[in-house]
C-alpha positions as CSV (number, residue, x, y, z in Angstrom):
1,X,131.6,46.8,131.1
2,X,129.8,48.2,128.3
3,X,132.5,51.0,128.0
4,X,135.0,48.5,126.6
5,X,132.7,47.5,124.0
6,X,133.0,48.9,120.1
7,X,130.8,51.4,119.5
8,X,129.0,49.0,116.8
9,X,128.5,46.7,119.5
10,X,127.1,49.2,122.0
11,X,124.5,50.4,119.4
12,X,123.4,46.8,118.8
13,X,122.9,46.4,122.4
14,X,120.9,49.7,122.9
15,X,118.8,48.6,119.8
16,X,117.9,45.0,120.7
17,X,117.5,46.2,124.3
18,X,114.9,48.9,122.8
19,X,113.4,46.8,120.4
20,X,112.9,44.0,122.9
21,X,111.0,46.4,125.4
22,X,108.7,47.5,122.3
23,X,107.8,44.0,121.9
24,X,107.6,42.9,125.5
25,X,105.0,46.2,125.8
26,X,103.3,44.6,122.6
27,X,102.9,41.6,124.0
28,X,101.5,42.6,127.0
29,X,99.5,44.8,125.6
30,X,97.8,42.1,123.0
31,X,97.6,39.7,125.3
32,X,95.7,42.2,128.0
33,X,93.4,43.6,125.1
34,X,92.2,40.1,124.4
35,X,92.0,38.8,127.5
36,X,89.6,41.7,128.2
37,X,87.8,41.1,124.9
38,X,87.4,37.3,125.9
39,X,86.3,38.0,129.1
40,X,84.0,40.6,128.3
41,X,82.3,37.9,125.8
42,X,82.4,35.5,128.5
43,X,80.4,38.0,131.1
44,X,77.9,38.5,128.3
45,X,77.0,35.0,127.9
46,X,76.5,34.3,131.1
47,X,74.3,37.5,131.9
48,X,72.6,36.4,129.1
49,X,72.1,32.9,130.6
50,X,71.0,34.5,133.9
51,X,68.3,36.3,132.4
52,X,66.6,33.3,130.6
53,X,67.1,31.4,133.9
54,X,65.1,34.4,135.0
55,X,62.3,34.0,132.5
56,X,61.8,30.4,133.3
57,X,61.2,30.5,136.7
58,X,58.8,33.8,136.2
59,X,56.9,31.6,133.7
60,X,57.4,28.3,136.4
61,X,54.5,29.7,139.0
62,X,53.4,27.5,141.4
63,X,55.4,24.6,139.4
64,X,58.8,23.5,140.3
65,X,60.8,25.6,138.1
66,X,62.9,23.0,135.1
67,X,66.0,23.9,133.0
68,X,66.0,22.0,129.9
69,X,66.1,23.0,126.6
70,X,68.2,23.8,123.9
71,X,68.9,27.7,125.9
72,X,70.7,25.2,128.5
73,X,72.3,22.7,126.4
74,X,76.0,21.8,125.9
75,X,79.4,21.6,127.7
76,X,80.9,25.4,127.9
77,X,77.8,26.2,130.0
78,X,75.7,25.7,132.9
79,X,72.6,27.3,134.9
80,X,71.5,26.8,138.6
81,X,68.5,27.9,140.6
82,X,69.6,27.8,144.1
83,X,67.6,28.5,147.5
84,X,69.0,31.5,149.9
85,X,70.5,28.2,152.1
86,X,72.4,27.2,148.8
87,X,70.0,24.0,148.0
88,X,69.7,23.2,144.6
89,X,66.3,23.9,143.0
90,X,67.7,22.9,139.1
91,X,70.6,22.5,137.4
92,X,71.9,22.0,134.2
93,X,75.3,20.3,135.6
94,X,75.4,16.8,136.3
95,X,72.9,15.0,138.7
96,X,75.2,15.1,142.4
97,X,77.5,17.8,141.3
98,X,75.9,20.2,144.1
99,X,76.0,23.9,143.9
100,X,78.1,26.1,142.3
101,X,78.9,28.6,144.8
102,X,79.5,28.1,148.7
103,X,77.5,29.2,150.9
104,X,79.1,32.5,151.7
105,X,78.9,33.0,148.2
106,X,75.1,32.0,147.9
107,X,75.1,34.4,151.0
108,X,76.4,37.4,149.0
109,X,74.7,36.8,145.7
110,X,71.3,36.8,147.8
111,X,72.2,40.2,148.8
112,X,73.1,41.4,145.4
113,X,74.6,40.3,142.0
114,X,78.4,38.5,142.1
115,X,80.8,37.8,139.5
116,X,83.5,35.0,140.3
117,X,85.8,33.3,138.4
118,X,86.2,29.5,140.1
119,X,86.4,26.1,139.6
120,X,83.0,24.1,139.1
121,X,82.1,20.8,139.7
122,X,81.6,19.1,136.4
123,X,83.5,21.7,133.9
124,X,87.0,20.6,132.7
125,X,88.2,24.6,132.9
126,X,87.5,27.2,135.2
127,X,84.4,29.1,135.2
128,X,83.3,32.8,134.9
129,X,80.2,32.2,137.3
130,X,77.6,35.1,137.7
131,X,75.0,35.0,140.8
132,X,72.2,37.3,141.0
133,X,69.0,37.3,143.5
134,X,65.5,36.4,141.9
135,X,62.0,36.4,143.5
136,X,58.5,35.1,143.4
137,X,55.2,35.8,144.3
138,X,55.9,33.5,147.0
139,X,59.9,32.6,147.4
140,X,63.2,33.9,147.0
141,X,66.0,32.3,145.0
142,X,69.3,32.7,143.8
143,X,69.9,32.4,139.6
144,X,73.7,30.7,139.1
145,X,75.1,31.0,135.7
146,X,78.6,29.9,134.6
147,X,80.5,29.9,131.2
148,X,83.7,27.7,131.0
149,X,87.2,29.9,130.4
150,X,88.9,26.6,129.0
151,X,88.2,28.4,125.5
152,X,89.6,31.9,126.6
153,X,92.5,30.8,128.2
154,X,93.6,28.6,125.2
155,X,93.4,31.1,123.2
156,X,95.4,33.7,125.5
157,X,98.3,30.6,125.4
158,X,98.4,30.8,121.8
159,X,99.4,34.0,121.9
160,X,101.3,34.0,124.8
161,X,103.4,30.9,123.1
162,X,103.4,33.1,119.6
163,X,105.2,35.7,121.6
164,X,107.3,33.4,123.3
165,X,108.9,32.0,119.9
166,X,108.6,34.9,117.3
167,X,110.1,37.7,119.2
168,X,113.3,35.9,119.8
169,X,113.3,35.1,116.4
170,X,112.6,38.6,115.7
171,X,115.3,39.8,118.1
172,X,117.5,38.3,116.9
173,X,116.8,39.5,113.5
174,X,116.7,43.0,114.2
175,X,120.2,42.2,116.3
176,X,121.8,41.1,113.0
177,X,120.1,43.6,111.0
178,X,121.2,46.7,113.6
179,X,125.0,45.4,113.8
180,X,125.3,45.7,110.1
181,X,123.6,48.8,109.9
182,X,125.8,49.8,112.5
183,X,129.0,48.7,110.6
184,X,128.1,50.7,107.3
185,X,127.0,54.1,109.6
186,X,130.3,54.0,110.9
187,X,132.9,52.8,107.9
188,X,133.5,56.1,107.1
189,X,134.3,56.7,110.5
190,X,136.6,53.9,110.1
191,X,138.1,55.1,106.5
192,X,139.0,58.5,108.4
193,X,141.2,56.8,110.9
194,X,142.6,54.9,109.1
195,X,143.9,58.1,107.0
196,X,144.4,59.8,110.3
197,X,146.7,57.0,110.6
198,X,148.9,57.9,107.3
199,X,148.6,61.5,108.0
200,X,152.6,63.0,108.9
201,X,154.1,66.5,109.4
202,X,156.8,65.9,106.5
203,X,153.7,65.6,103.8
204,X,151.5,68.9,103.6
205,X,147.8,68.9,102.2
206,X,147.0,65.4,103.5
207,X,142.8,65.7,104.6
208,X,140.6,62.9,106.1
209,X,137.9,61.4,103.7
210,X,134.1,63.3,103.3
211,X,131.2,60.6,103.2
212,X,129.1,60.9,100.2
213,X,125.9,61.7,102.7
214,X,125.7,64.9,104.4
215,X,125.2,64.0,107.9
216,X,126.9,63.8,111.3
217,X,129.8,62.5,109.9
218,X,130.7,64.8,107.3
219,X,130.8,67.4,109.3
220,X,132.7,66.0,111.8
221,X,135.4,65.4,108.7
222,X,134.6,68.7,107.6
223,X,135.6,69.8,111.2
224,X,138.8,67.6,111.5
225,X,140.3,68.9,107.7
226,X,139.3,72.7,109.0
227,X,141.8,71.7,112.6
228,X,144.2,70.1,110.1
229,X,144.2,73.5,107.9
230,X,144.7,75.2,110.9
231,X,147.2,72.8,112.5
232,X,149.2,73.1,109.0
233,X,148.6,76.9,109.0
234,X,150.2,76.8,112.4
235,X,153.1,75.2,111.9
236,X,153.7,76.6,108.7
237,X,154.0,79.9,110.7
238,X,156.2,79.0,113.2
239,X,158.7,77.0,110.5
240,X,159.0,80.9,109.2
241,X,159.3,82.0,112.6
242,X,161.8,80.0,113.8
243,X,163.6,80.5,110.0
244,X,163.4,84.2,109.8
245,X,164.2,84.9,114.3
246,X,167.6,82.6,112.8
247,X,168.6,84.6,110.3
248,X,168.1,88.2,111.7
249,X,169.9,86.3,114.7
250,X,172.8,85.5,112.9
251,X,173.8,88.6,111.8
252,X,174.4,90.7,115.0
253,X,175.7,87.6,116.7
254,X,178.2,87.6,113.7
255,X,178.7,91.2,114.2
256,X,179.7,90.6,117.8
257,X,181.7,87.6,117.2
258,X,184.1,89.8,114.7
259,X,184.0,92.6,117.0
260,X,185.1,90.6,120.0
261,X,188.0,88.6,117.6
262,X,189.3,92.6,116.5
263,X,189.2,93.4,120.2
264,X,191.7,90.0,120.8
265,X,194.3,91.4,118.4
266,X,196.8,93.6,120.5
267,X,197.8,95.7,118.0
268,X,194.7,97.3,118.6
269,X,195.2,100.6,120.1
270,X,192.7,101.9,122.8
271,X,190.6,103.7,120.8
272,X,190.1,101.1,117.9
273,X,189.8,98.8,121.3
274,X,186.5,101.1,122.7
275,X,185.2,101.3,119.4
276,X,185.1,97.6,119.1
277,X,183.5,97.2,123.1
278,X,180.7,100.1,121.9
279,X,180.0,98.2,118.4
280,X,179.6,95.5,120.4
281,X,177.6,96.4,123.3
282,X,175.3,97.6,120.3
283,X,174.9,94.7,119.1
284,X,174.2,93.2,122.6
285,X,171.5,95.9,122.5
286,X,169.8,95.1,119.5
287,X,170.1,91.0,120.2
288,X,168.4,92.2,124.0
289,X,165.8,93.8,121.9
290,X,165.1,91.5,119.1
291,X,164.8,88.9,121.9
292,X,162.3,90.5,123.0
293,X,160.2,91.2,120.5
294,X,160.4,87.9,119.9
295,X,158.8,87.0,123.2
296,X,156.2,89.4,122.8
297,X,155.2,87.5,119.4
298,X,155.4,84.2,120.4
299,X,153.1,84.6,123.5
300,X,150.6,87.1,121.1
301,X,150.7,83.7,119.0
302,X,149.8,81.7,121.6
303,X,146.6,84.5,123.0
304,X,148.8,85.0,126.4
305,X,150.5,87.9,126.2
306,X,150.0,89.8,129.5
307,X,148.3,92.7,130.3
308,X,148.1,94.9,133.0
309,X,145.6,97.4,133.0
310,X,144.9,100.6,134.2
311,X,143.5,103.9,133.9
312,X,145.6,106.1,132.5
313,X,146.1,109.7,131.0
314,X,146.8,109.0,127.5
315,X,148.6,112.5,127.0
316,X,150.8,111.8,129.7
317,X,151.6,108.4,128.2
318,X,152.1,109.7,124.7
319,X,154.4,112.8,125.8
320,X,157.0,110.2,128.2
321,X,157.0,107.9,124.7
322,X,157.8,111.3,122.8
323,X,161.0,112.1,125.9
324,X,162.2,109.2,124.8
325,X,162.8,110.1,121.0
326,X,163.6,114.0,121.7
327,X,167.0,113.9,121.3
328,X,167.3,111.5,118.3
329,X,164.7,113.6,116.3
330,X,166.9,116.9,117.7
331,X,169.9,114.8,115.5
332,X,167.9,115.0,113.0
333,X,166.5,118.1,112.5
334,X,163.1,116.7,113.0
335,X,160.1,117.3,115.6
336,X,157.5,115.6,117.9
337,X,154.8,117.0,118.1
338,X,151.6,115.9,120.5
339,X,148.2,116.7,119.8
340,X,145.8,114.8,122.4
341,X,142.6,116.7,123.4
342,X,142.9,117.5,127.5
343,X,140.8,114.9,129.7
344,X,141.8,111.7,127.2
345,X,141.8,109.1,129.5
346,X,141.6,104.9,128.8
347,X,142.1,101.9,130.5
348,X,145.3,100.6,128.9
349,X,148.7,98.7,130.1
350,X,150.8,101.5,130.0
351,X,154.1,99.5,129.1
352,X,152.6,97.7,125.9
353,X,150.8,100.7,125.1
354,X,154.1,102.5,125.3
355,X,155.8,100.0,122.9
356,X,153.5,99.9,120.1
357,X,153.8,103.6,119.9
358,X,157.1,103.5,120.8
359,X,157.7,101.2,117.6
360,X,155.5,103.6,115.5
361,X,157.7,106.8,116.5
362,X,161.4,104.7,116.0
363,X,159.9,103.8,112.7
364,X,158.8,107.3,111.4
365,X,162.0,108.5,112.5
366,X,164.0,105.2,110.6
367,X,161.9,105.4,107.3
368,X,160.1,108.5,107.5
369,X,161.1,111.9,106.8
370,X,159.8,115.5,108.2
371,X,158.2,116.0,111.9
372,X,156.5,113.1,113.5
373,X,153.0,113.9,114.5
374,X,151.5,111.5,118.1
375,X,148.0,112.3,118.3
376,X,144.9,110.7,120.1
377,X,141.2,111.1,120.3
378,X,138.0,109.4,121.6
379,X,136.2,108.0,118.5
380,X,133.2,106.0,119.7
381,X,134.1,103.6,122.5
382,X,137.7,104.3,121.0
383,X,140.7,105.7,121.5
384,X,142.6,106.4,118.5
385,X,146.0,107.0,118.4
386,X,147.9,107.9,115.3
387,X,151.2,108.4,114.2
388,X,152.0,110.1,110.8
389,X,155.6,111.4,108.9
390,X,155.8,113.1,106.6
391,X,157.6,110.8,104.4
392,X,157.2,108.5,101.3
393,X,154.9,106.3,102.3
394,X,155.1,102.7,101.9
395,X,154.9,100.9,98.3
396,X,151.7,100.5,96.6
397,X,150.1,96.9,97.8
398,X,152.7,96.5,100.9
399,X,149.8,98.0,103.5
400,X,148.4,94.1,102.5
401,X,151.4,92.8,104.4
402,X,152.7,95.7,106.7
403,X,152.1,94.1,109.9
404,X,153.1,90.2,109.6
405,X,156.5,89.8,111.3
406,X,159.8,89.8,109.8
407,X,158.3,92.1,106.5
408,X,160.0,95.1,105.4
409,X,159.1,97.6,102.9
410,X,163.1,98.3,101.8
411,X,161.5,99.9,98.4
412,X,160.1,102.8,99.7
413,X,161.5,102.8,103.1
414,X,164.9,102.1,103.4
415,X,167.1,101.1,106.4
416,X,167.5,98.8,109.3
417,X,165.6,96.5,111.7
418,X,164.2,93.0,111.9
419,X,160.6,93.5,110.7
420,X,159.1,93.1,113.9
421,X,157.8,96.6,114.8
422,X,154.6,97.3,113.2
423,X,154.0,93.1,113.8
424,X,154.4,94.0,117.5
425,X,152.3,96.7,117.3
426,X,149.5,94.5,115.6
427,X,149.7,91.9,118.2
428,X,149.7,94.6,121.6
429,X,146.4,96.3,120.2
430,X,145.2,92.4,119.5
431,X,145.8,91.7,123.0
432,X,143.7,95.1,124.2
433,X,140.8,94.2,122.0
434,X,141.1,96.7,118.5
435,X,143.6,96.3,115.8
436,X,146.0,98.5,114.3
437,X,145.2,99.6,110.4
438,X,147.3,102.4,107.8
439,X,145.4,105.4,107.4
440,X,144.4,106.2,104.4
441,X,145.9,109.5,102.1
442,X,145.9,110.7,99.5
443,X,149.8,112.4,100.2
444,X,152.9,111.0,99.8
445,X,153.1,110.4,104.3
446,X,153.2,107.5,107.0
447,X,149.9,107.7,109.5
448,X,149.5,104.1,111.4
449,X,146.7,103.9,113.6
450,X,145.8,102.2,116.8
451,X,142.0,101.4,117.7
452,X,141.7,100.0,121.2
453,X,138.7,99.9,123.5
454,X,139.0,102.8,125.6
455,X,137.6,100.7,128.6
């Protein structure tokens, strides 16, 4: 029920409900504390009166003890001197009112003092009566003193009927007051969804409203506009993605389309005809490829690209990537060469690992120039792996930008390729838990560097 409720409305609830226990505890808690105070006045009295009953009848002697005088006079009291068999010896209550007490009572108070609270014969309240046993030199008796409560209990209503009106009143005060509190904590609250509601995809740099005060609120704003900047960031990345996967698309696709509309023409002879199906299965190759890569990005975008570890020799791993590239750095008068200390071992998937170096060696031997250089080494918790050419280098300030996707350094580094390489390689060592970095030189080479937790 209350879970349909605005959230204005639910705090004015929880605060009348609170607020109306504090005063119903109040209340009670008055109303006990001078009850007690009353009563303890009342008890007083009549101790008081019990002990000049006392006095008279020690002074009385052989003479029937009397109760007159102004100690015994007026309305909100009374005084008795009873026998153990409850008979009235004097009273200050009207002639034929009897005694105050019963006879068990008498019965009890002859054994030891008693404190009732009772009706009395004569009294137009209740009573506070206390009983206590008294002797003479020659009789026992029992001393009966009373104080009316008509006094104390009035004044217990007054405050009970105080209660009764003002915290209603005061309730419903404090309800008013806490429902427009309520409304002005949460207006900002309200301003921000209300731009929320404005806020589109087709208009960039749109941010909720901050509140003035620095509380809750705000951060929670601050919060929202840091999602939004991220949200923004986000898509702002994928529009590129999805602009730049198009365009490197397009070309091998047009590549293959031509290729395939040559190979249509029958005045093709049979070798123009196989040099077509090769230029196109090339470009079939590289479209398999790029496609890949791709995958591999989106997924590192998204924090689930797979891995599959295990522990592996990384000299073994790096010598099968350097199989691979033999023969095309053979073509090119160029040389792998390994240098991994014996006993390098990590916990690695072997298949990613293999394409981020993989990438590193096809780009030395793209852009690079001179012998290729694969080398590893344990470097606190580490395992390093490095590859370095002897070539150019990449432009001054383009090591800022080397590995986001789709970014070339055609300056310095000229030929082929989508951009994707060192931007996969970023995203494989990501996904193992280092990073991949440019090495520092001071010489005109290539060294790119992969840092991954070695278990």
């Amino acid at each position: 029920m209350l879970d349909r409720l605005s959230i204005r409305a639910r705090l004015t609830i929880a605060f009348s409900a609170a607020l109306c226990l504090v005063l119903v505890l109040a209340g009670l808690f008055v109303y006990l504390r001078v009850s007690s105070g009353l009563t303890e006045t009342l008890d007083d009295g009549v101790e008081a009166r019990v002990h000049d009953v006392e006095v008279v009848l020690a002074r009385a002697g052989d003479r029937p003890p009397r109760l007159q005088g102004g100690l015994f006079e007026g309305e909100e009291g009374f005084a008795q001197i009873l026998t153990p068999d409850g008979e009235v010896v004097a009273s200050t209550l009207a002639q034929g009112t009897g005694a105050a007490l019963d006879a068990t009572d008498v019965e009890r108070a002859a054994a030891g003092p008693l404190l009732v609270e009772r009706d009395v014969p004569g009294l137009d309240a209740g009573a506070r009566v206390l009983a206590e046993p008294a002797t003479t030199s020659e009789e026992s008796f029992v001393i009966v003193a009373g104080a009316s409560t008509g006094d104390r209990d009035e004044a217990l209503a007054g405050i009970a009927g105080a209660f009764a009106i003002g915290a209603p009143l005061a309730l419903l005060i404090a309800a008013g007051l806490g429902y427009v509190l309520a409304s002005r904590s949460l207006a900002p609250v309200e301003s921000m969804r209300r731009r929320a509601a404005e806020i589109t995809l087709e208009r960039s740099g749109e941010r909720l409203p901050l509140p003035r005060a620095d509380d809750e609120i705000r951060r929670l704003a601050e919060t929202l506009n840091r999602m939004l900047d991220r949200i923004e960031a986000s898509l702002e990345r994928q529009r590129v993605f999805v602009a730049d996967a198009s365009h490197e698309l397009r070309t091998p696709l047009a590549v293959l389309r031509a290729e395939l509309e040559l190979a249509e023409r029958s005045e093709r002879s049979r070798d123009e005809l196989e040099a077509a199906l090769r230029s196109a299965a090339e470009e079939v190759d590289r479209l398999s490829r790029l496609a890949d890569d791709l995958l591999v990005v989106a997924r590192s975008d998204s924090g689930r690209l797979p891995l599959k570890r295990e522990r592996v020799d990384v000299g073994a791993l790096l010598s099968r990537v350097s199989e691979r590239f033999d023969r095309r750095a053979a073509e090119g008068g160029r040389e792998i060469a390994i240098d991994v200390p014996p006993g390098l071992d990590a916990e690695l998937d072997v298949l990613r690992i293999e394409q981020a170096v993989g990438n590193l060696v096809d780009n030395a031997l793209r852009h690079g120039d001179g012998d290729v250089r694969v080398s590893a080494r344990r470097d606190d918790g580490l395992v390093v792996v490095e590859v370095a050419d002897g070539g150019a280098g990449f432009p001054q300030g383009f090591a800022e930008h080397a590995f986001e996707r789709f970014t070339r350094a055609d300056d310095g580094r000229t030929g082929g390729g989508a951009g994707l390489g060192l931007a996969i390689v970023q995203a494989i060592a990501a996904a193992h838990g280092g990073r991949a970095t440019i090495a520092d030189s001071n010489e005109p080479a290539t060294t790119v560097r992969i840092s991954v937790p070695a278990a």
